[in-house]
C-alpha positions in Angstrom: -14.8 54.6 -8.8 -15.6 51.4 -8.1 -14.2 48.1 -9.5 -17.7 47.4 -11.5 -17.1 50.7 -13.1 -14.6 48.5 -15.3 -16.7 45.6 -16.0 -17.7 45.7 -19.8 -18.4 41.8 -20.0 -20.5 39.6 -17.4 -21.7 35.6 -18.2 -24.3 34.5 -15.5 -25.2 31.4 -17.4 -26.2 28.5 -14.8 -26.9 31.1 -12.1 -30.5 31.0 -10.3 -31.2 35.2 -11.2 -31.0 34.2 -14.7 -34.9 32.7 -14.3 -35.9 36.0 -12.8 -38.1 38.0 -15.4 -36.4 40.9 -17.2 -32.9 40.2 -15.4 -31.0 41.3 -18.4 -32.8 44.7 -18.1 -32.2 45.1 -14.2 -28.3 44.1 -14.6 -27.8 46.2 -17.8 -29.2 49.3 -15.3 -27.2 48.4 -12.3 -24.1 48.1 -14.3 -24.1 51.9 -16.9 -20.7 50.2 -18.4 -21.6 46.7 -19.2 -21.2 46.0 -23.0 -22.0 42.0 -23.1 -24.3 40.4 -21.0 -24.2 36.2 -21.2 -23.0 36.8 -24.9 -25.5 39.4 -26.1 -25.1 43.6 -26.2 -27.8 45.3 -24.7 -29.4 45.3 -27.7 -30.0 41.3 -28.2 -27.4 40.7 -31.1 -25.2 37.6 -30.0 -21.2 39.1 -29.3 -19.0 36.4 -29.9 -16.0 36.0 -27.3 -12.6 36.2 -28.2 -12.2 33.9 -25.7 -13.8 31.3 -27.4 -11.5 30.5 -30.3 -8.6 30.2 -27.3 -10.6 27.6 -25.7 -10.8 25.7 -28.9 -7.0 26.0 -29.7 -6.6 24.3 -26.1 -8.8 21.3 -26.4 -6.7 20.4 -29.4 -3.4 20.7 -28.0 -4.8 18.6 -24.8 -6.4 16.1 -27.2 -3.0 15.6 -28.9 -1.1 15.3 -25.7 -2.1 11.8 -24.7 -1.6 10.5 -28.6 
């Protein structure tokens, strides 16, 4: 087993292979397990992170810091 075998969620966002034609495709392929590609399933429908409501919470507590 490899340690991509456990990768289920993958943002390339920014990075130069994301102007390559059909990318999504050829990564889905390479990697069986991957769930959420750059915050979409395979099938196109936008996952939302769980990461992203923590990133929220910590803005506000860094904004309130210097008050």
């Amino acid at each position: 087993m490899s340690d991509l075998d456990l990768l289920v969620r993958l943002d390339l966002t920014g990075n130069d292979i994301t102007k390559v034609e059909n990318y999504r495709d050829e990564v889905f392929k390479a990697l069986p397990k991957l769930q959420v590609l750059d915050g979409f399933d395979r099938d196109g429908q936008q996952i939302e992170s769980d990461d992203d409501d923590d990133e929220d919470d910590l803005e506000g507590e860094y904004g309130e810091e210097g008050e």
